[in-house]
N, C-alpha and C positions, 0 to 999 in steps of 0.2 A: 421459585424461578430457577429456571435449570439455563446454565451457558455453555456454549459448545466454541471454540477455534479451531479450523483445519483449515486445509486446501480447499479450495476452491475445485470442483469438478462440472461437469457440463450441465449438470443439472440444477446450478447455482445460476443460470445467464440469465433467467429472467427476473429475477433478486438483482443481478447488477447491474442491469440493465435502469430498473427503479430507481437501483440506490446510484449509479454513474449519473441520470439527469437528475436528480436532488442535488448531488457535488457539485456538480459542472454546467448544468441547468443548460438548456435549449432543447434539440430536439432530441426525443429518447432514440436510442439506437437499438437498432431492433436485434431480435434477442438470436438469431441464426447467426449476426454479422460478431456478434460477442462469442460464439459457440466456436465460430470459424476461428478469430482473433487465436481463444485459448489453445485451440488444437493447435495454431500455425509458430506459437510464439515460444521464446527462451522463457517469459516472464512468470515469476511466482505469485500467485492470489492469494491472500488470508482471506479468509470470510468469518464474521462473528456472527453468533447465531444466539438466540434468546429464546426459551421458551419453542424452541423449533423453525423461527423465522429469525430471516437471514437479514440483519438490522447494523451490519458495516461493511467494509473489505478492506483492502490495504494490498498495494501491488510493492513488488521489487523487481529488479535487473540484475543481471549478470554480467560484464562486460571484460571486456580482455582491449589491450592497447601493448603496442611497443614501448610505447613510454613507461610502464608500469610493470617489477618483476611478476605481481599477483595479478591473481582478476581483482577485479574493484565491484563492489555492488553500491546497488541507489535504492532507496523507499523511496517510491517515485508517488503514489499514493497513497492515501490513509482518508477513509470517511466513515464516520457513523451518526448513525441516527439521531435527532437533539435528546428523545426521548429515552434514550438507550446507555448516554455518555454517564462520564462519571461511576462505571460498571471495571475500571479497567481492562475492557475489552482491547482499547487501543493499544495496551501497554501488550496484552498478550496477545495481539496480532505482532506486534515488532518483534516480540520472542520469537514466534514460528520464523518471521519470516529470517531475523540473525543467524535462528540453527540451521534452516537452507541457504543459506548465502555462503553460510561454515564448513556448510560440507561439500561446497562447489570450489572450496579454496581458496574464498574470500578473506579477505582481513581487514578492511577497512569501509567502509557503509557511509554513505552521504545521505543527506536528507536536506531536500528545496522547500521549506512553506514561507508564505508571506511574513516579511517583517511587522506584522502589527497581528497576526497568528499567536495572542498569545496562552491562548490553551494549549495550540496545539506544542508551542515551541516548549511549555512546562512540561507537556508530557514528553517532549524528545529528550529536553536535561534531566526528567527521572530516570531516564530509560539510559543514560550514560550520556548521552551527545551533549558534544558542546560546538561553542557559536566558533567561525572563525573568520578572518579578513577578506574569505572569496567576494566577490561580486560575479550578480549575472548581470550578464549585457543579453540582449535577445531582438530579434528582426524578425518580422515575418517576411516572407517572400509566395 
């Protein structure tokens, strides 16, 4: 079994297309409106690959504030396949995506998963992260 982690490229949209309604489940977004997304956006894509099929991804942000001397980055997502995990694929999607958030002058990296996330939350504390006192609050409008 051979594993690959890079960037995500345009030829990946119909892989995450599959694998975004797996995560997130409803309707699949189709894979032009994904193609458009990656050309128009700041955001970083990991992709993990198995054997040549594209079986996770994992997004980050880049963000800049007044409030903040540095930019700030977020792992805003992280999914992989059930059949796929336990591969530390996820562990080395965070790598990529740390060393591009590093070389954008990032210092500090947040990561949002559910409180009872608890695979995912063990693989953020291997990966160094620790819990802290934030709370979200959130509204749809």
């Amino acid at each position: 079994m051979t594993t690959e982690v890079r960037l995500a490229t345009n030829d990946d949209a119909e892989a995450l297309s599959r694998l975004n309604q797996a995560f997130n489940g409803g309707e699949r977004r189709p894979v032009s409106e994904i193609s458009e997304s990656m050309n128009k956006s700041g955001e970083f894509i990991a992709v993990a690959a198995m054997n040549g099929k594209v079986v996770g991804f994992a997004c980050a942000q880049r963000y800049e504030s007044f409030c903040y001397r540095e930019a700030q980055g977020e792992i805003t997502e992280m999914y992989v396949e059930p059949s796929a995990r336990r591969q530390g694929l996820a562990t080395s999607m965070i790598s990529l995506l740390e060393e591009k958030l590093a070389a954008c002058g990032v210092k500090n990296i947040k990561i949002l998963t559910g409180s009872d996330n608890d695979a995912a939350i063990k693989t953020y504390e291997r990966c160094g992260y620790v819990k802290d006192d934030e709370l979200l609050l959130q509204k749809e409008l």
